[in-house]
Phi, psi and omega in degrees: 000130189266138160318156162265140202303135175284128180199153185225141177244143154228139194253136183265118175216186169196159212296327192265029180249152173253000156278018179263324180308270148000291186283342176273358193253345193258334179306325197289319164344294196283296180333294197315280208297348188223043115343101143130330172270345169203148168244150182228143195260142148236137175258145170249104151279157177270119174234137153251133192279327182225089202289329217257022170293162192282178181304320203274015176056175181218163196290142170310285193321272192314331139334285174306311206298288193287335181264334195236030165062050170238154165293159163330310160247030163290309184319264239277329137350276170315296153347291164313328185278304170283016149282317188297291131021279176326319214274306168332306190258016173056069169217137201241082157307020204227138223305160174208024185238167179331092169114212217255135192291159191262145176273182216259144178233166167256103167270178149296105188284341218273313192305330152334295235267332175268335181306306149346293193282346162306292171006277175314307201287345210264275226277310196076176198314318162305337189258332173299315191273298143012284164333313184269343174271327181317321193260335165311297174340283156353286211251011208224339172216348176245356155081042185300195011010091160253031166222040159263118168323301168329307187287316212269332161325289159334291193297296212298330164322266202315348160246082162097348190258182209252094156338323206265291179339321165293337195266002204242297212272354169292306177268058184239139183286296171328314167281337166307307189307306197276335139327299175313286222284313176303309169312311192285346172299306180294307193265008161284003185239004198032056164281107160256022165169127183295117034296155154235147189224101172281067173330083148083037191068013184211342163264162186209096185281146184246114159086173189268148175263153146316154173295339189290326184299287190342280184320306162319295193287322192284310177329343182264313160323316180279323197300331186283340199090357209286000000 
């Protein structure tokens, strides 16, 4: 019986994108459909798409408003297609947490972004990724401050990690360090924008896909060798 070809993506995303949401959800898909023909490792890297938002975040809408020039109802447009977009790809934009929804913000990521990569190094890939839908979740469907320490604690306790290590790995320079050097990685590969999905360190898919383009591209991969 032949094994299945072993293979690793690692994806440069970042918590406040919902096509990253979107693009690991049309992956697993494609994973599901080639069972038995790949196994796949998956890693999350770090792109903050907005290193210099303040602490206290900013409105989703007026976000969208203000960086990409859209009127009120391009915003609210947009919104509809991505949702429509989520549904599709069977992820759920649409508030699901307690009481009346609170509104939607943009926060700050980099504190997000070392606690992943502690994960990773503390945990491994299973768990990192647990972590990073932990954080999707959050802020995508319970509308969370997820560059509030408290939350970001709270998530990572909840799939499994050593609180006070997590509570450590938010402000550790050393990860910070290693944050940097990974973003700078994406824009030495001239990734400007995010999912980016790197295959076994040398291929490379762009943007969230169909499940087929997935399922395609890893098939191509194995057939090549990479």
């Amino acid at each position: 019986m032949t094994q299945p070809a072993k293979l690793t993506i690692d994806i440069y995303s970042d918590v406040m994108c919902p096509w990253c949401v979107i693009g690991y959800s049309q992956l697993n898909k494609a994973l599901g459909e080639l069972a038995g023909e790949v196994e796949a490792e998956v890693r999350w890297l770090p792109f903050e798409l907005n290193p210099d938002m303040p602490p206290e975040g900013e409105g989703q809408d007026e976000h969208i408003a203000r960086k990409y020039g859209r009127t009120p109802d391009q915003v609210a447009a947009n919104r509809g297609q991505l949702h429509g977009a989520g549904d599709r790809a069977g992820y759920s934009f649409r508030y699901a947490g307690p009481g009346d929804a609170p509104k939607a913000m943009m926060w700050n990521t980099n504190r997000a972004h070392r606690l992943l990569k502690w994960a990773l190094i503390e945990a491994g890939p299973t768990v990192q990724t647990a972590l990073k839908r932990a954080l999707f979740d959050a802020h995508f469907q319970q509308r969370r401050n997820v560059s509030d320490s408290a939350v970001l604690v709270e998530l990572a306790e909840g799939v499994g990690l050593d609180p006070a290590g997590a509570a450590a790995a938010l402000d550790d320079e050393t990860l910070g360090l290693l944050v940097r050097r990974e973003q700078a990685a994406a824009w030495d590969m001239n990734i400007s924008g995010v999912p980016a999905m790197i295959v076994n360190g040398k291929y490379l898919i762009p943007g969230a896909q169909e499940p087929e383009v997935y399922a395609n591209a890893l098939r191509r991969v194995v057939a090549k060798g990479l």
